[in-house]
Biopython code that builds the backbone (N, CA, C, O; Angstrom):
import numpy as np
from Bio.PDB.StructureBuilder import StructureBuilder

atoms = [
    (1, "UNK", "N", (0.847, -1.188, 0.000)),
    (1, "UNK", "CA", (0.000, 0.000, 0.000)),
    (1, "UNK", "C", (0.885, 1.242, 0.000)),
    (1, "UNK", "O", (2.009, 1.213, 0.501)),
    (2, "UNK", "N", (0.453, 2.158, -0.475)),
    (2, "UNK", "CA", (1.060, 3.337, -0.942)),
    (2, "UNK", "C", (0.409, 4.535, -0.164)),
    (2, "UNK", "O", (-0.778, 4.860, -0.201)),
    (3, "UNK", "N", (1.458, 5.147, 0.573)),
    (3, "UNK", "CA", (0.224, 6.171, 1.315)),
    (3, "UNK", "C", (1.057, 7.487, 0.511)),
    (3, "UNK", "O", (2.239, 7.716, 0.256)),
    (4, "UNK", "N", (-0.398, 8.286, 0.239)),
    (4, "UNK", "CA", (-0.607, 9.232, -0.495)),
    (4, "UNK", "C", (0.510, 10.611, -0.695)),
    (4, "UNK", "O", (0.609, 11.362, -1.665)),
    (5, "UNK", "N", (1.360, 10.618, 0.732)),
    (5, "UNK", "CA", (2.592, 11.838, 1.078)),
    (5, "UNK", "C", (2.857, 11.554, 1.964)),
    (5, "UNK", "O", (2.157, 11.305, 2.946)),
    (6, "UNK", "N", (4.212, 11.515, 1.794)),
    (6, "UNK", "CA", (4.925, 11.873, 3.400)),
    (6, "UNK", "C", (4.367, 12.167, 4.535)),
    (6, "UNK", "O", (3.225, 12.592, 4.362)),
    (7, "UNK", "N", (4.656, 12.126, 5.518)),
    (7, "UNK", "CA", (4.437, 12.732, 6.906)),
    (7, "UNK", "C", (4.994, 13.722, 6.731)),
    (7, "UNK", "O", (5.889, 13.767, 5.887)),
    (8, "UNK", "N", (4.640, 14.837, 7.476)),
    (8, "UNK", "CA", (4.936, 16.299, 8.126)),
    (8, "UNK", "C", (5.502, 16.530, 9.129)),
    (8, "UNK", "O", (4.664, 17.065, 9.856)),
    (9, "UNK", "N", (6.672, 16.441, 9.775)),
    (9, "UNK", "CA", (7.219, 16.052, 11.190)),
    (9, "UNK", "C", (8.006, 16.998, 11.340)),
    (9, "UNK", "O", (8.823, 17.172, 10.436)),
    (10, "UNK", "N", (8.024, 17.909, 12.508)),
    (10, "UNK", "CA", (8.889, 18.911, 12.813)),
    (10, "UNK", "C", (10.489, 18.220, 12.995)),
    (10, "UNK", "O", (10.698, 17.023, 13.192)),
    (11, "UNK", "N", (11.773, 19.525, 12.852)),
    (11, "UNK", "CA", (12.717, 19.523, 12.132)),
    (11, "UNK", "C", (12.982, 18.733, 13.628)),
    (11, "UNK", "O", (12.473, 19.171, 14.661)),
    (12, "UNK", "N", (13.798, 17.577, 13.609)),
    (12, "UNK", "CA", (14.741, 16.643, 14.941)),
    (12, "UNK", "C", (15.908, 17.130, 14.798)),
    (12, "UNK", "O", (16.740, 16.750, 15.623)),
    (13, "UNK", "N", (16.319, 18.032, 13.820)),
    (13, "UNK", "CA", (17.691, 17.825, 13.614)),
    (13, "UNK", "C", (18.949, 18.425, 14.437)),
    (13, "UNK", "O", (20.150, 18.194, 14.298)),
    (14, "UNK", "N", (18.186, 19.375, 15.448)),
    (14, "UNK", "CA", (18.582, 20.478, 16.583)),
    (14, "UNK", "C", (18.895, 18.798, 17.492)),
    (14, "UNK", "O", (19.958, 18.374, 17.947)),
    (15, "UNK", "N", (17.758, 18.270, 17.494)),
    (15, "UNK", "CA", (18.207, 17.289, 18.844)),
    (15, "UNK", "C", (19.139, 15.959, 18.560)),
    (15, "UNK", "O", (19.380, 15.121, 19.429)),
    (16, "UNK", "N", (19.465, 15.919, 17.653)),
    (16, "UNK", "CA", (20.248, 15.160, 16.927)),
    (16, "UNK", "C", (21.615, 16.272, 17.689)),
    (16, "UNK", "O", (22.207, 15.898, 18.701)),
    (17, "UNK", "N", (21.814, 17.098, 17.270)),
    (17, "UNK", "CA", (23.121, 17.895, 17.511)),
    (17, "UNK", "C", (23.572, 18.195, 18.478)),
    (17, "UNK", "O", (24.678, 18.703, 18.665)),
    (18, "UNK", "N", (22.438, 17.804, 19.543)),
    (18, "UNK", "CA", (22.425, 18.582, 20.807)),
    (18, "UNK", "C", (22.662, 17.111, 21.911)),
    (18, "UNK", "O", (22.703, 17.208, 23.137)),
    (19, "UNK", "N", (22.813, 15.653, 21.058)),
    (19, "UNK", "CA", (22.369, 14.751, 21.805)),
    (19, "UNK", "C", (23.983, 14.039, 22.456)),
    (19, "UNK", "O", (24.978, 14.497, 21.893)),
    (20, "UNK", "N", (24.182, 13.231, 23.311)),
    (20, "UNK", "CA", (25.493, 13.226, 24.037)),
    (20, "UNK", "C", (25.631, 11.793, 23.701)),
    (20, "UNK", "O", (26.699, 11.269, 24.018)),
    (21, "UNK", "N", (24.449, 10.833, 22.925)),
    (21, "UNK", "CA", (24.405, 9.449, 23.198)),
    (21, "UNK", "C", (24.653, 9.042, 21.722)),
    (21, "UNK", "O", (24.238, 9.648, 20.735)),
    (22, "UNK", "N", (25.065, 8.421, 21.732)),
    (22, "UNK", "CA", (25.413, 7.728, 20.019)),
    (22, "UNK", "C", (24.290, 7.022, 19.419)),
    (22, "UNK", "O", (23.644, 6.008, 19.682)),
    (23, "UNK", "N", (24.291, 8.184, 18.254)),
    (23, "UNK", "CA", (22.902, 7.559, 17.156)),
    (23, "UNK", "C", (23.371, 6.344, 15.799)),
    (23, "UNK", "O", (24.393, 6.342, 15.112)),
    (24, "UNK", "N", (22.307, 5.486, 15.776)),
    (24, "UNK", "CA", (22.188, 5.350, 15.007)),
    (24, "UNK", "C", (21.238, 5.710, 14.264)),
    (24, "UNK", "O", (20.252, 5.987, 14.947)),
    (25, "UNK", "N", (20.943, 5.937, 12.298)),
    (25, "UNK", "CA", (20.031, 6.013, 11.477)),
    (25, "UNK", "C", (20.431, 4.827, 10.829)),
    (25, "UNK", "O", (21.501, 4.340, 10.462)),
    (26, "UNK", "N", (18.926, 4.431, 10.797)),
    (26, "UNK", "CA", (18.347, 3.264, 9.844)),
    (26, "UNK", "C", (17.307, 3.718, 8.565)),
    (26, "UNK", "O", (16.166, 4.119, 8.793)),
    (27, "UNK", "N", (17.784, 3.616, 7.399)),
    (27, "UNK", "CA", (17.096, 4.209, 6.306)),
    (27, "UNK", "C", (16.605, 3.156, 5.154)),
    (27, "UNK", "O", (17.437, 2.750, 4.343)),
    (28, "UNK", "N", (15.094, 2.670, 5.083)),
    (28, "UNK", "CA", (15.253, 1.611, 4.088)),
    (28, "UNK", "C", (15.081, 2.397, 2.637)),
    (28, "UNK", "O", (14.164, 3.178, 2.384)),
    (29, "UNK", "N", (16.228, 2.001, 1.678)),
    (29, "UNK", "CA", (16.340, 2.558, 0.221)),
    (29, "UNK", "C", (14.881, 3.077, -0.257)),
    (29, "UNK", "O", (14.698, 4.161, -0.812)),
    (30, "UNK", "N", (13.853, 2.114, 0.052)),
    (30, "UNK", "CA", (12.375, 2.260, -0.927)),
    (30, "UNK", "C", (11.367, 3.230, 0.027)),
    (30, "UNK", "O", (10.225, 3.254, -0.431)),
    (31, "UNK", "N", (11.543, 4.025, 1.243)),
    (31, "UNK", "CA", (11.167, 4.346, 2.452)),
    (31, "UNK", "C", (10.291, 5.919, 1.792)),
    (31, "UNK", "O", (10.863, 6.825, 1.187)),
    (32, "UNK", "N", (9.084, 5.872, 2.071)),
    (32, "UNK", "CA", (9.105, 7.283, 1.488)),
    (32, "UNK", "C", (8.523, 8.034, 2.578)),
    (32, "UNK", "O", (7.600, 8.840, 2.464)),
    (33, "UNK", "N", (9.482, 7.526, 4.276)),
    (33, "UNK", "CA", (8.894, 8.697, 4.840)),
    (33, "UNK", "C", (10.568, 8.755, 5.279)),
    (33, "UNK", "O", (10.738, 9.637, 6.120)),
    (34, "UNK", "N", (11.522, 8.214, 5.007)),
    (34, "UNK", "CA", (12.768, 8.497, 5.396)),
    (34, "UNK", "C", (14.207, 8.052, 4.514)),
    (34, "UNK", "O", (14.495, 6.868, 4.334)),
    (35, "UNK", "N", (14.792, 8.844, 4.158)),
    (35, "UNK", "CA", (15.756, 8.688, 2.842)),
    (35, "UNK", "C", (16.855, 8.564, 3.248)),
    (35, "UNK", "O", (17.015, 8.572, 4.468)),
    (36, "UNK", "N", (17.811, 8.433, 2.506)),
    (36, "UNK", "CA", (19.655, 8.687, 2.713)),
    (36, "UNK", "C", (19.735, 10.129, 3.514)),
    (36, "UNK", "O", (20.047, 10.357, 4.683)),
    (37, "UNK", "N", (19.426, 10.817, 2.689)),
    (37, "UNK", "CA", (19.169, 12.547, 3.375)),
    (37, "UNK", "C", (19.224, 12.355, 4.703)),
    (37, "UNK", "O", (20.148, 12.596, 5.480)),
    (38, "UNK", "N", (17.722, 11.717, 4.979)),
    (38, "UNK", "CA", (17.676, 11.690, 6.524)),
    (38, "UNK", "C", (18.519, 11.179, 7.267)),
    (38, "UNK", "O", (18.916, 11.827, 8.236)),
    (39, "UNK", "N", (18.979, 9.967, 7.025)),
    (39, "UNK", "CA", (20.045, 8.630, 7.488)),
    (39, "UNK", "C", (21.343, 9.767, 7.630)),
    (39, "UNK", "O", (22.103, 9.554, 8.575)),
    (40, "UNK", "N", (21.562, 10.644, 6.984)),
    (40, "UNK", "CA", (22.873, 11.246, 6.512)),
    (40, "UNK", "C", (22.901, 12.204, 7.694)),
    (40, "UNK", "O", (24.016, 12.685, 7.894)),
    (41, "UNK", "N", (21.560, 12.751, 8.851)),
    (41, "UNK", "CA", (21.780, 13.459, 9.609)),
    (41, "UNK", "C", (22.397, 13.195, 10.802)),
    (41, "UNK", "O", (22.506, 13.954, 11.765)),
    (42, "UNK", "N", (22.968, 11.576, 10.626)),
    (42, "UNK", "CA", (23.788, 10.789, 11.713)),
    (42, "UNK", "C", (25.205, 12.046, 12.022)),
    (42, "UNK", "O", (25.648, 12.335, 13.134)),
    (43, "UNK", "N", (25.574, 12.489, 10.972)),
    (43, "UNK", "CA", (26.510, 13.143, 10.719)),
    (43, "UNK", "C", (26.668, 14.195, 11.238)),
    (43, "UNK", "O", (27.775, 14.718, 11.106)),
    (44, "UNK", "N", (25.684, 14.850, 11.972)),
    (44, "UNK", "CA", (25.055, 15.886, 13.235)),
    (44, "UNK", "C", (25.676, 15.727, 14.781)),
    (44, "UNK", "O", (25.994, 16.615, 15.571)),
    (45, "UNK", "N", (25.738, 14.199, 14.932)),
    (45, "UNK", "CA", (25.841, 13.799, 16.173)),
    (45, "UNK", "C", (27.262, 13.928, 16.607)),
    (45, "UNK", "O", (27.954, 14.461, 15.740)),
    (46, "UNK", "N", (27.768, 13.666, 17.470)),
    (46, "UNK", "CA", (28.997, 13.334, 17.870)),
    (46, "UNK", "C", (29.656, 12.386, 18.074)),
    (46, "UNK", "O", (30.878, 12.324, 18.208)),
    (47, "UNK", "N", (28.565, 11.234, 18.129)),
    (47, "UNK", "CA", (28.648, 9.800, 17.604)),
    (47, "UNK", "C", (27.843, 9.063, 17.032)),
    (47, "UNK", "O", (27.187, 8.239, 17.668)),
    (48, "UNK", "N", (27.749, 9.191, 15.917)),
    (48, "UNK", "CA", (26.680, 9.155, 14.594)),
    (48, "UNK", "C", (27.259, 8.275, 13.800)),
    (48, "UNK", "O", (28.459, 8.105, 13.586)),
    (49, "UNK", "N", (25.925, 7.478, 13.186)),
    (49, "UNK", "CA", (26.411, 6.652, 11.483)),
    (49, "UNK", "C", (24.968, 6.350, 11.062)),
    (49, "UNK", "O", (23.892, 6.476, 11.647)),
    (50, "UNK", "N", (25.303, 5.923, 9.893)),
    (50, "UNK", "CA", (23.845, 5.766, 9.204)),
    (50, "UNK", "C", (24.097, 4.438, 8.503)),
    (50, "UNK", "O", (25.153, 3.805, 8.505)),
    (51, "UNK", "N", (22.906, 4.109, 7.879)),
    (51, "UNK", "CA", (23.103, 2.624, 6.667)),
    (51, "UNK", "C", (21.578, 2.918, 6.039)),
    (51, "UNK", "O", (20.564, 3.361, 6.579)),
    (52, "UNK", "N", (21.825, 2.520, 4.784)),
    (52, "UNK", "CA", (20.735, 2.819, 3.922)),
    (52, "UNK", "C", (21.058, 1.205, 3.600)),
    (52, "UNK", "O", (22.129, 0.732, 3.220)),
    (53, "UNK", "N", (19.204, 0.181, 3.999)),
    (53, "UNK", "CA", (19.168, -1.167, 3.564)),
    (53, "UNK", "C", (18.479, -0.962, 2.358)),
    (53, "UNK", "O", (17.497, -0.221, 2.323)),
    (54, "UNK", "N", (18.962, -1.633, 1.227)),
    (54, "UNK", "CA", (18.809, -2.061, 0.213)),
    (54, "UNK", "C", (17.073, -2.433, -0.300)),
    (54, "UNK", "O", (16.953, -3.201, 0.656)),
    (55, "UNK", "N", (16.142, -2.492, -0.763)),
    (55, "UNK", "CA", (15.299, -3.658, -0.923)),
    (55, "UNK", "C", (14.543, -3.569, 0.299)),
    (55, "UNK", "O", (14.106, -4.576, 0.855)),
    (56, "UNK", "N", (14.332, -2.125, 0.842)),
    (56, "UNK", "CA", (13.880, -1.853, 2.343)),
    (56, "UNK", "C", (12.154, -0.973, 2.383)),
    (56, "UNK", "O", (12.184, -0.421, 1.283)),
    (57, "UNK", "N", (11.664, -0.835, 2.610)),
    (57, "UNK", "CA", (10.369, -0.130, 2.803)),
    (57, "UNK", "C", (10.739, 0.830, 3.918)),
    (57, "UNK", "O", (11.800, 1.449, 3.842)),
    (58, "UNK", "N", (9.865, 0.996, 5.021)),
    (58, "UNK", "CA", (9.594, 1.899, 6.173)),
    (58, "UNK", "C", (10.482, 1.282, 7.688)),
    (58, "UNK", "O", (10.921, 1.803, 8.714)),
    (59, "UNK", "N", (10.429, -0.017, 7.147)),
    (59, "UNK", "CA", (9.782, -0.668, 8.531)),
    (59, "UNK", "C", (11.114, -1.992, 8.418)),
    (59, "UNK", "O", (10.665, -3.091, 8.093)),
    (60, "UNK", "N", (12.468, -1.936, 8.633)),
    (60, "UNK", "CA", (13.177, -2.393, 8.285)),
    (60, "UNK", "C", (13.717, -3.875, 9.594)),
    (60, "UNK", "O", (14.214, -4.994, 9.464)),
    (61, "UNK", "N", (13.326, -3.156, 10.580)),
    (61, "UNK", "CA", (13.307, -4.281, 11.464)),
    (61, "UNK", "C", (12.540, -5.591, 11.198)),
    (61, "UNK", "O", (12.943, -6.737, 11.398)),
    (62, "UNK", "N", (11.466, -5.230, 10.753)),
    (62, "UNK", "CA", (10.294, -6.258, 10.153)),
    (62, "UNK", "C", (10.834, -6.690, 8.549)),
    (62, "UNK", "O", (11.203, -7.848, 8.351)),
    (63, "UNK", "N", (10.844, -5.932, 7.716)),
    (63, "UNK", "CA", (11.296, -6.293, 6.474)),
    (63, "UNK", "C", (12.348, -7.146, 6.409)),
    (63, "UNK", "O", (12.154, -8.311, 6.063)),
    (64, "UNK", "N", (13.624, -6.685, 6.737)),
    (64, "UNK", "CA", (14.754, -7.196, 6.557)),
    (64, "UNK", "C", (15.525, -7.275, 7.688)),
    (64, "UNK", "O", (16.555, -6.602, 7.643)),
    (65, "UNK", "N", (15.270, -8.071, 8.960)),
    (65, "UNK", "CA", (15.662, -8.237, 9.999)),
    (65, "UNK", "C", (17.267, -8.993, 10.060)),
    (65, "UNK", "O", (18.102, -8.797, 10.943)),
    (66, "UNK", "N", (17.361, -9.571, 9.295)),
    (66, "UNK", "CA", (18.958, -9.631, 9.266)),
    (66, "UNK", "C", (20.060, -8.741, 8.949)),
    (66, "UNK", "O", (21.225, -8.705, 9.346)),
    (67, "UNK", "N", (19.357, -7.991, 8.085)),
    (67, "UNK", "CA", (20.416, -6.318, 7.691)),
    (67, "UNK", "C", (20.173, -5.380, 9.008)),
    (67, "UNK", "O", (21.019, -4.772, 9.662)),
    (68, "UNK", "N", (18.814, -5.447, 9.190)),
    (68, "UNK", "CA", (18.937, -4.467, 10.799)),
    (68, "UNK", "C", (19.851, -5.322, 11.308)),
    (68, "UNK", "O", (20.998, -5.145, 10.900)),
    (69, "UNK", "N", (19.676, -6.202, 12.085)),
    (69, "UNK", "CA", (20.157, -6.927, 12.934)),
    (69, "UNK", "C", (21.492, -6.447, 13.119)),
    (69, "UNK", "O", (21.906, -5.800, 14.081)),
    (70, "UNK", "N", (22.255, -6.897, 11.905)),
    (70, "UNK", "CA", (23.619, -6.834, 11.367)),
    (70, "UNK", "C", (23.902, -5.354, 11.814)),
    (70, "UNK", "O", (24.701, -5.173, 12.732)),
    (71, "UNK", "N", (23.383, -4.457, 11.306)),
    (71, "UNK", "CA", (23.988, -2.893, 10.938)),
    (71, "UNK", "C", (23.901, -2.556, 12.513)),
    (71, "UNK", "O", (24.776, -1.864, 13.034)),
    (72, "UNK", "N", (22.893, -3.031, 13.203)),
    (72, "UNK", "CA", (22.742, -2.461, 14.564)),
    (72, "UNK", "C", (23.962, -3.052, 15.463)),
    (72, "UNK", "O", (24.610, -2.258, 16.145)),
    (73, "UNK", "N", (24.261, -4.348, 15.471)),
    (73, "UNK", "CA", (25.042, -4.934, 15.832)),
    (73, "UNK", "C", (26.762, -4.596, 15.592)),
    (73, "UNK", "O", (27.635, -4.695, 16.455)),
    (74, "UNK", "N", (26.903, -4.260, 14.452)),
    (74, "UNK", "CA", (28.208, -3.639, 14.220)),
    (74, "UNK", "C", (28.282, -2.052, 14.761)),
    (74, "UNK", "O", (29.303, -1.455, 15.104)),
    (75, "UNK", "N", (27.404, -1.724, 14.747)),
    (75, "UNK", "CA", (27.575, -0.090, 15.466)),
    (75, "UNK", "C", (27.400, -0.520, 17.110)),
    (75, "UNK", "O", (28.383, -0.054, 17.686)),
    (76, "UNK", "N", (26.855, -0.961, 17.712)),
    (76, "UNK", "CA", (27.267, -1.435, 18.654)),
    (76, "UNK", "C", (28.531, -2.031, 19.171)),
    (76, "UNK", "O", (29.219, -1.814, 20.169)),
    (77, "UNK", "N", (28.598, -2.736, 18.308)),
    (77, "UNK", "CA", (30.495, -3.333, 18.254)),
    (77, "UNK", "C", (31.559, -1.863, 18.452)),
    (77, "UNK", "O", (32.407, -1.571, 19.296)),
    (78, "UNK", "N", (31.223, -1.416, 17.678)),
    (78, "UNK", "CA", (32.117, -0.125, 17.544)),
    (78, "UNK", "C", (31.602, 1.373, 18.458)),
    (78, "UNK", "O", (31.375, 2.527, 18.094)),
    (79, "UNK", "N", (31.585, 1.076, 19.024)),
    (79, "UNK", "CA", (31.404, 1.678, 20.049)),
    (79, "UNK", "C", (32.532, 1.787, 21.644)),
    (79, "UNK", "O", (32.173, 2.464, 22.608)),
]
sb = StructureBuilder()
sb.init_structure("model")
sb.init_model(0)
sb.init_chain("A")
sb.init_seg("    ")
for serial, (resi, resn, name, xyz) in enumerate(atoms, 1):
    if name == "N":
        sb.init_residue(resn, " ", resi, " ")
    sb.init_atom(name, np.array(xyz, "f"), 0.0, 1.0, " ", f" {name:<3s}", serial, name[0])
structure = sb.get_structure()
């Protein structure tokens, strides 16, 4: 199902910059309420990274739970 537009969501990106705890962004490629763009605001943080999954929708924990899994798990590692 295809929903009609984006969401409207005020700007996070102040609290992203402002935050002391290490982010991750999770961005699925096909996502049309969250893009690379967004994923890319990891880059805000002070301990930030992003991953854009492949073959991904919205909802990537559910979709493709082994690429979350994975991506979450290595940023954890590195830490």
């Amino acid at each position: 199902m295809r929903w009609p537009r984006p969401a409207t969501r005020a700007d996070w990106r102040p609290v992203v910059e402002g935050t002391a705890v290490p982010v991750l962004f999770v961005a699925g490629a096909e996502s049309e309420y969250w893009s690379a763009s967004h994923a890319a605001a990891a880059s805000l943080a002070p301990i930030g990274s992003s991953i854009v999954i492949p073959d991904d929708g919205h909802a990537a924990n559910i979709e493709q739970p082994e690429a979350f899994n994975s991506a979450l798990l290595d940023f954890a590692r590195s830490l």
